[in-house]
Each structure stands twice: as structure tokens, then as C-alpha cells.
C-alpha positions as CSV (number, residue, x, y, z in Angstrom):
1,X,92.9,95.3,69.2
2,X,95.6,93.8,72.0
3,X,95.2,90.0,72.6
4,X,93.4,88.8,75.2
5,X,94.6,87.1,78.5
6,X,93.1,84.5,79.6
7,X,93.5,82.5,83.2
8,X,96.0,80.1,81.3
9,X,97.9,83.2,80.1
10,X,98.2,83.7,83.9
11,X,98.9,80.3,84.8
12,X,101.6,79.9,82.5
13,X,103.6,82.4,84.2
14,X,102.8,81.3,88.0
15,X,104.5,77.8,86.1
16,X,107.3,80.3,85.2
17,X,107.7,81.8,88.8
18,X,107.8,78.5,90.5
19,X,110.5,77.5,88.0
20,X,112.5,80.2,88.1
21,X,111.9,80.8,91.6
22,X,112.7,76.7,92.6
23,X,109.2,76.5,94.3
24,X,107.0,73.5,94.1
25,X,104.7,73.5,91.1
26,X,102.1,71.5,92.1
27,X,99.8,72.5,94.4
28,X,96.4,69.9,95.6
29,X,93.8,70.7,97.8
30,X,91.9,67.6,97.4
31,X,90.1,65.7,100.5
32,X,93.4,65.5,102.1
33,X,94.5,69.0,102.1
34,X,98.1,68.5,100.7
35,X,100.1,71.8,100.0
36,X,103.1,72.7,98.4
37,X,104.8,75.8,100.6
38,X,106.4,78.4,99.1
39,X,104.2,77.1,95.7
40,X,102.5,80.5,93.2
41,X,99.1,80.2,91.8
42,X,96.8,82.4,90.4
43,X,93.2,83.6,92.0
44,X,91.0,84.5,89.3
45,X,89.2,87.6,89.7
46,X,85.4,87.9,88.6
47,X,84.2,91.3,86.9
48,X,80.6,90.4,88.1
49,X,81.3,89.9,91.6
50,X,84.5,92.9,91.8
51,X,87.0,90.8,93.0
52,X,90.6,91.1,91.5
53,X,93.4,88.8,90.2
54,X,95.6,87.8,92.3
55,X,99.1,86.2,92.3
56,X,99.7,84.0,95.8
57,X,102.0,82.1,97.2
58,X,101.1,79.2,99.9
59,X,102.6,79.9,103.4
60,X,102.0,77.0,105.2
61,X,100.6,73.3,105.3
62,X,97.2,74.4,106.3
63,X,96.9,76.4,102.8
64,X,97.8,79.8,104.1
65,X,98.8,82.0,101.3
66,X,100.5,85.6,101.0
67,X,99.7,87.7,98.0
68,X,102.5,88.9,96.0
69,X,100.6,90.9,93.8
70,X,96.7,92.3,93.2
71,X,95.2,93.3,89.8
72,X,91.7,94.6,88.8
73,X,92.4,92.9,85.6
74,X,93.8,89.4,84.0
75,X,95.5,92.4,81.7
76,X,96.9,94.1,84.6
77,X,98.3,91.2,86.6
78,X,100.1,89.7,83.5
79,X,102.2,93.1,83.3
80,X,102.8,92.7,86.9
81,X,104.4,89.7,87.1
82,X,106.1,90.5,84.0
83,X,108.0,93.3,85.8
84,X,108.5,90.6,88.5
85,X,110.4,88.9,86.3
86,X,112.4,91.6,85.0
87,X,113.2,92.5,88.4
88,X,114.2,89.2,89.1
89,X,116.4,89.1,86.2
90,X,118.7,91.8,86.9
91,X,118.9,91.0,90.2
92,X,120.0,87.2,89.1
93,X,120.5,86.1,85.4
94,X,118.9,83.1,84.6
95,X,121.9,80.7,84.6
96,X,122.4,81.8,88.3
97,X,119.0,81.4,89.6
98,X,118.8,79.1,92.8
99,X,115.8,77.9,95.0
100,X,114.9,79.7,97.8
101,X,113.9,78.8,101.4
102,X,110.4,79.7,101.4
103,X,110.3,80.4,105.4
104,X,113.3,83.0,105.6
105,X,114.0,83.7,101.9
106,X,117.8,82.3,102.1
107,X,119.1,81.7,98.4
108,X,119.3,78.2,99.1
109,X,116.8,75.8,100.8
110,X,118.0,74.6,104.5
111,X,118.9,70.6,104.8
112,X,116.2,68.6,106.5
């Protein structure tokens, strides 16, 4: 039988992405409402209820988000952002990578 993925499976990789991607990797939504823009995190999904996984990045300081990706399954979502990363790999090796400006998707972030 395949091994399971788990939320932390799916986590791990949203860590990835922001790495990779030069993103912030925290992300708080405590009383004061502080978010990261530009930051991945995972939405669990929930068989009993039939909502899916979800990979989503936050959009602005008010904790908009945009989903990069939907799954019906944990399963489903790790493959695709494992073809995310493949994508992203031949498009830039690793040694090359660079942020990005979350607002206009520049290779580099613009100077306060």
C-alpha cells in the first residue's frame, strides 16, 4: 500500500515553495491580523464536509489569498505541487533561483 500524506507532508512543501520561491515563511493571524504577502500555506480539506486541499498564497495585508492549486485529495495536491516544482526547476535551476515581487511577479523584489 502507498504511504500516506498527511497535512505535515503538505506543509513541508508549502515550507519548500516559500524557500525556493523567496516568500515569507511565516504566516500569523493572531488578534492582530499580521500577514506575510506573497507567503504559501496549505488549506486542509475535510472528506466529511467535501471540501478540497488547497495550496494558497496570501495577496494582501488584510489576509486575502489566491489559490495556486485545488485537490480533492492530500494525495492529489502533494503530486501537484510536486509538478510545480518540476516546472519550476527547468524553468530556473536551483542555484539560480531568486525572490520574486509578489505584486507584479518581477524576478527580484522592488526597493522600499
Amino acid at each position: 500500500m502507498a504511504e500516506r500524506i498527511t497535512i505535515t507532508d503538505l506543509r513541508g512543501q508549502a515550507k519548500r515553495l516559500n524557500e525556493r520561491m523567496g516568500t515569507p515563511t511565516k504566516r500569523t493571524d493572531n488578534e492582530g491580523v499580521s500577514f506575510n504577502i506573497g507567503h504559501f500555506h496549505i488549506e486542509q480539506g475535510s472528506a466529511t464536509y467535501g471540501r478540497g486541499w488547497k495550496l494558497v498564497q496570501t495577496t494582501n495585508a488584510l489576509g486575502g489569498e489566491h489559490t495556486w492549486l485545488h485537490a480533492s485529495t492530500a494525495r492529489e495536491l502533494h503530486g501537484k505541487i510536486d509538478a510545480l516544482f518540476t516546472g519550476l526547476n527547468m524553468l530556473r535551476p536551483q542555484a539560480e533561483a531568486r525572490p520574486y515581487c509578489p505584486t507584479c511577479g518581477h524576478a527580484t523584489k522592488h526597493r522600499d
